[in-house]
N, C-alpha and C positions, 0 to 999 in steps of 0.2 A: 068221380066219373071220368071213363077213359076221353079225352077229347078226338073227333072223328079228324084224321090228314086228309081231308078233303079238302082240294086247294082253289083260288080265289075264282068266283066268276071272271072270263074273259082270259084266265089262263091258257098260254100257248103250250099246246103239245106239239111237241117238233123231232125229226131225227136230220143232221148234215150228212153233209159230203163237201168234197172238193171236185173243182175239175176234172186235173190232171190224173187224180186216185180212180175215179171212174169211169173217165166218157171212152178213151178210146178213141181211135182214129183223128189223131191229134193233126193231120196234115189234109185234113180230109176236107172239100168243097172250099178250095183257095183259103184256109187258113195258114199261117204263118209259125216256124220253129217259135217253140219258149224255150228258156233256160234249161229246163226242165227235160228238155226232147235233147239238148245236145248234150246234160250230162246223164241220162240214162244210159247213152248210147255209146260212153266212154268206157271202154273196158277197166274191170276192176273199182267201179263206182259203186253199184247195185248190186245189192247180196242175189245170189246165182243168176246174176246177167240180166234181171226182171227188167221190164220196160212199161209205160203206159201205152203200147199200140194197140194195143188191143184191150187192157185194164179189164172194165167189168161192160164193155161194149154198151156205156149207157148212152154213148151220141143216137145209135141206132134202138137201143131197147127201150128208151125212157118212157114210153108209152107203157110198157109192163113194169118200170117200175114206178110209175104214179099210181098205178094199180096197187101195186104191194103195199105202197103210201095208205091207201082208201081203206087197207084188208086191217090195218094198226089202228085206225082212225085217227089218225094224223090230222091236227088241225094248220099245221105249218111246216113249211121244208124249206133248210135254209141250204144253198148250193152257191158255187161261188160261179164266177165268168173266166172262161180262158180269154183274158186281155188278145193274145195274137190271132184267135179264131175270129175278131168281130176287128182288128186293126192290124192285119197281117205284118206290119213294119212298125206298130206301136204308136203310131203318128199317121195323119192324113187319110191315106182311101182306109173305108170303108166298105167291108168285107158283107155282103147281104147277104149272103147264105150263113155267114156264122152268125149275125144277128136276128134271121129268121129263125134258126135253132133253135137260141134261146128265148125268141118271142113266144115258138109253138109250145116248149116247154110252160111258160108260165099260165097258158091260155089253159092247157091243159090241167095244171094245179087248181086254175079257180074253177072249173068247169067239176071237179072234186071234190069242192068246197076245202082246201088247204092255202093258206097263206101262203104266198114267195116272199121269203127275205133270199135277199141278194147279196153276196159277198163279191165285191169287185178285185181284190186282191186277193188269192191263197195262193201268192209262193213263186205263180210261174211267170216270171217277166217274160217281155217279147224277145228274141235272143238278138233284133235287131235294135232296141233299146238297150242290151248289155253292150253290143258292139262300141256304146256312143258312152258306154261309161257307165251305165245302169245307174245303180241306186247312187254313185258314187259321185256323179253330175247333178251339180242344181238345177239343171235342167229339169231335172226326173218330175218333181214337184209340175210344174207347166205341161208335161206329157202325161200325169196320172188325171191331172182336171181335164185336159181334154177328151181322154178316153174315157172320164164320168161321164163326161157332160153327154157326150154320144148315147149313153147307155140311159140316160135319165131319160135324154128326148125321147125314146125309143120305148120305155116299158116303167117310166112313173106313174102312167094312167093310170097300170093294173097292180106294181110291186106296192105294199104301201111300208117297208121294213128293208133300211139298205146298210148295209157294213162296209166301209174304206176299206181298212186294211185286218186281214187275220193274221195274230200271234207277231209283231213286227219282232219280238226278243228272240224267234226262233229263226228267219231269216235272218239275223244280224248276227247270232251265236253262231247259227248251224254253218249258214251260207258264206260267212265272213271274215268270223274270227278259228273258226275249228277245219272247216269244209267238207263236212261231214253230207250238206244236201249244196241243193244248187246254187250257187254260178261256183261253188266250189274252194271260194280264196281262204287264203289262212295269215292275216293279215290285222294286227293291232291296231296298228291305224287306221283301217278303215273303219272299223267297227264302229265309232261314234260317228261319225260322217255319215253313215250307213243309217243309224240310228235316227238323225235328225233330220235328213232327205223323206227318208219314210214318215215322218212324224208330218214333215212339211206338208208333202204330198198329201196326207190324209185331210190336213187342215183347208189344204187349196182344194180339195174335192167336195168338203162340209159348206168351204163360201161357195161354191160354184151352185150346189144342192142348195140354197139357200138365196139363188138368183131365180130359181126355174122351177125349184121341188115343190109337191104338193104333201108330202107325207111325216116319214121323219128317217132321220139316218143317224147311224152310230159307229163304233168301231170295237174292237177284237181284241183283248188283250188274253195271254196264257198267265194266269196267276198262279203262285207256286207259295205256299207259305214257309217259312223258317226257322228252325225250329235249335236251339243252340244244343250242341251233344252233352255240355254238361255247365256248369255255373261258373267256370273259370270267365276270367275275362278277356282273355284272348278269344272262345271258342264264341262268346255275347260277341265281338267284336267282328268277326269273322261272318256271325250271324249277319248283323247289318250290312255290311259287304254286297252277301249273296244276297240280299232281300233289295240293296239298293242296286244293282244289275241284274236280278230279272222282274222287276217289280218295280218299283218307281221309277226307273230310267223311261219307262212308256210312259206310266199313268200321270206321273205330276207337270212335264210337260204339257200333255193334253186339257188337265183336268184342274190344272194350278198356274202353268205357263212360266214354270220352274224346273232345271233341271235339280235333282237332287247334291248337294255338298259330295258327298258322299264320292261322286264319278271321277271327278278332277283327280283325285289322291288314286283310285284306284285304277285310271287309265295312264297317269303320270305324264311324261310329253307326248303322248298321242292324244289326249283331251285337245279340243279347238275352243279357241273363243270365241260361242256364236253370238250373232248380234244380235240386240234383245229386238228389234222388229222381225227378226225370225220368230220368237216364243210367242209375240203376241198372235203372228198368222198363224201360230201352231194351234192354238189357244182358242178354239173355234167352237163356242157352242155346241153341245151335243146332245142330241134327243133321248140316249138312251148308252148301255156301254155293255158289251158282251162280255163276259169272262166264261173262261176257257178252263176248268179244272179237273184236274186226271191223279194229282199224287201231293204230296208234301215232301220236305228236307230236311233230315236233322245234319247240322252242317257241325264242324270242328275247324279248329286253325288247322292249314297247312301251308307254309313259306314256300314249297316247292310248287305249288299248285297258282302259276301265273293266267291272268291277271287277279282273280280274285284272293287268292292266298287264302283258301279254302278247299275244303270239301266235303263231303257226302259221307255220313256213316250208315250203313245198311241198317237195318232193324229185322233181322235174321227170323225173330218171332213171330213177325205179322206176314200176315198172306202177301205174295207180289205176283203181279202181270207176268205174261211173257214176253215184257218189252222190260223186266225189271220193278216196275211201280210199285210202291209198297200201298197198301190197299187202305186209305186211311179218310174214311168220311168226316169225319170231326174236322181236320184242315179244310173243307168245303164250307161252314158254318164260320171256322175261324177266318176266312178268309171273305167273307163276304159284311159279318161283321167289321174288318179291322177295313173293309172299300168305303162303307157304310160312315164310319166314325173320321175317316179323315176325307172323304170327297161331297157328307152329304145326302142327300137325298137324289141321286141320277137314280133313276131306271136302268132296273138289269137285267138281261137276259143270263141263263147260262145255255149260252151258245154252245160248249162241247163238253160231253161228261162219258166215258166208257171206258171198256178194257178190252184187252187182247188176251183169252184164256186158248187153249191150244181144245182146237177146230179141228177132223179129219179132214182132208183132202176132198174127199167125196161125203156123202149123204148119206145111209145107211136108210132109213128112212124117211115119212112123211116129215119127222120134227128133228132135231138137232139137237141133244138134248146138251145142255148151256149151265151147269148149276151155280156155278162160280160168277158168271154174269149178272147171273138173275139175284144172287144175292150183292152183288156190286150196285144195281140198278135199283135194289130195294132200298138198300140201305142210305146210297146217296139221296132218293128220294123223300124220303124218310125226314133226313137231316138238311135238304132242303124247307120242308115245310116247316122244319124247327126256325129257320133265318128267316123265312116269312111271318111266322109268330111273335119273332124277336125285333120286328118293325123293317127289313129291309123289302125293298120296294121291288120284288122279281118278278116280273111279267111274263117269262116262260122257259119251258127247258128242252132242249136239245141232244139226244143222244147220239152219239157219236159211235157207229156211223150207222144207216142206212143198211148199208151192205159190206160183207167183207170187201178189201180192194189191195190197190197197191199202196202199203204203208212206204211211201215216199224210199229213201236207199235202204231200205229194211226188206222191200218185197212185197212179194205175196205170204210170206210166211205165217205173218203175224195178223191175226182176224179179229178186230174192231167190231164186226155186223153184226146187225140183229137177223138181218137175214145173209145163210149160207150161200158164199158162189162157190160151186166146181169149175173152177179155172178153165178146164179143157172142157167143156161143153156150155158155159153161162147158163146151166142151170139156178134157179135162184129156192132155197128152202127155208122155212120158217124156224132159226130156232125156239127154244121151248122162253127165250130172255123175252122174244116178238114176241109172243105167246102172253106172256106176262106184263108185258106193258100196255100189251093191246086192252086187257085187263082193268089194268090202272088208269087209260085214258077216257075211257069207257063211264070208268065210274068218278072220273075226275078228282081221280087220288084216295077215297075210302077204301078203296079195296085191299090198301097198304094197310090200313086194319088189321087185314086179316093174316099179313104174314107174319 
């Protein structure tokens, strides 16, 4: 007998967003520059000049798009807080109209019957906290718990699901070491530094949530599994490399209060020796832990390829994004197993799962028609409830995104949504992926039966 992928009572169906990717009017009712407003705004940053001032204008639409929320039946929406809209300088005054915002937003979700989980960090520091050294100040840590703590007082009544930080490996890679997104540096040295400010920070935010919280809180990792190109042992070697830099440089800190062997040999003298009452504050109980999965890696040696002396072999065969990703459900299962056998039994969400297939511009019709999504979303689905059969402990999943937006220095080119925007008019369209999920949620995962 075929068994039914109907998934657990109290499972969370969810779709994210980001801030900065969709609200719009980033300076609007006394909020304050992020990192994010001053490197959009730099020429030659942003694939065709794209900006978030206007994004998918959800500061002013979100009332239509809690709606679209309702039309999925969405039991939860995880969205994150622009830090400088509610603390225009990062520290001290207190911005009420940007934390009125996000009050009305959440009032709104449950009056919907949809969960708010809350992401306090995706990406955009205050640009008057970079001024003072951003992540790169130990400070930072004592300015990310105060701006918790504001946001707990403020909407732990009704949030009962809160997230520290999203994907810290990609602010540390993208922001720090490549400068591919914001604050922009290209810099070895910071990169660890970077690394354990943010890890800090998250930890001081879990005690602080753990003075005052009524709920539970977790944090955000992008998991990436590793996949060696061939049996040599250079290419094993290289494997561990890249697994121990975007993959336990976050999670064993957090989740072990260990940084991995592994980081010292391949940062070399820009590795620091942090003090071990750093790891234990790092080291903070956590209620639960996001991951983030979009692709896998099949990696090879390559000496010319600093810091890690690795990288990337395409698999030319299998389907890939329009951002690249090679389209590979099995590293989801693998990757959830291999959290499972060395952290345990945490509680997991999969906080962001989707792709960017190539979207018209405009609408053509009522539906969007999505095929490549809808088989990405089935499949992942799918091999989700294989890792919940398999004993891991997943509480809910989250597709990514809500709506098309601005994919960070990539644009608007590249469309994530389940629902279509048209750019130049915020029109919002269902594609045929909503369509099908709406489907799925519906019948709380049998309907995958049928595909």
């Amino acid at each position: 007998m075929t068994r039914s992928l109907r998934f657990p009572d109290g499972f969370l169906w969810g779709a994210a967003t980001a801030a900065y990717q969709i609200e719009g009017s980033p300076l609007a009712d006394g909020a304050g520059p992020s990192i994010w407003e001053r490197f959009a705004h730099t020429p030659g940053l942003m694939a065709d000049g794209d900006t978030g001032d206007i994004a998918c204008d959800h500061y002013r639409r979100h009332a239509e798009d809690v709606r679209l929320m309702q039309a999925l039946g969405l039991t939860s929406y995880r969205f994150s807080i622009a830090w400088s809209r509610v603390l225009p300088e990062g520290t001290g005054r207190v911005n009420a109209k940007g934390l009125d915002f996000y009050a009305r937003l959440v009032d709104d979700l449950l009056e919907h019957g949809i969960t708010p989980n809350v992401t306090l960090f995706h990406w955009d520091l205050p640009a008057a906290l970079d001024d003072r050294g951003g992540w790169l100040n130990r400070d930072s840590a004592d300015w990310f718990a105060e701006y918790a703590q504001v946001m707990f007082r403020a909407l732990d009544d009704r949030v009962p699901l809160w997230t520290t930080l999203n994907e810290p490996w990609v602010v540390v890679d993208g922001g720090y070491l490549r400068g591919t997104i914001a604050p922009g540096h290209r810099n070895l040295y910071e990169a660890p530094r970077v690394t354990h400010n943010l890890l800090r920070a998250s930890g001081a935010a879990v005690a602080a949530y753990r003075a005052e919280g009524r709920h539970r809180i977790g944090v955000v990792f992008n998991l990436e599994p590793k996949y060696p190109a061939s049996t040599r042992q250079e290419d094993r070697d290289a494997t561990r490399r890249a697994h121990a830099y975007m993959n336990t440089q976050f999670t064993d800190p957090v989740l072990r209060g260990v940084y991995p062997e592994a980081l010292a040999a391949l940062y070399g003298a820009a590795w620091p020796d942090f003090p071990a009452a750093d790891l234990e504050c790092i080291r903070q109980p956590v209620d639960f832990v996001g991951i983030n999965y979009y692709t896998r890696q099949v990696v090879r040696d390559d000496p010319t390829q600093p810091p890690l002396r690795a990288a990337g072999v395409p698999q030319r065969q299998r389907t890939h994004t329009e951002t690249g990703w090679e389209v590979y459900e099995q590293g989801l299962i693998d990757t959830l197993l291999w959290f499972r056998d060395r952290y345990g039994t945490v509680p997991v969400y999969l906080t962001e799962n989707g792709a960017a297939f190539y979207d018209p511009p405009q609408a053509a019709g009522p539906v969007v028609e999505d095929p490549l999504r809808v088989d990405y979303l089935e499949r992942h689905l799918k091999t989700l409830r294989r890792a919940i059969d398999a004993g891991v402990d997943v509480r809910g999943y989250y597709a990514w995104s809500l709506l098309d937006n601005l994919e960070w220095s990539l644009g608007f080119a590249k469309r994530f949504g389940l629902y279509h925007v048209d750019f130049s008019t915020q029109r919002r369209t269902p594609k045929r992926s909503a369509l099908r999920y709406a489907q799925i949620i519906a019948s709380h995962g049998a309907a995958l039966d049928e595909a």
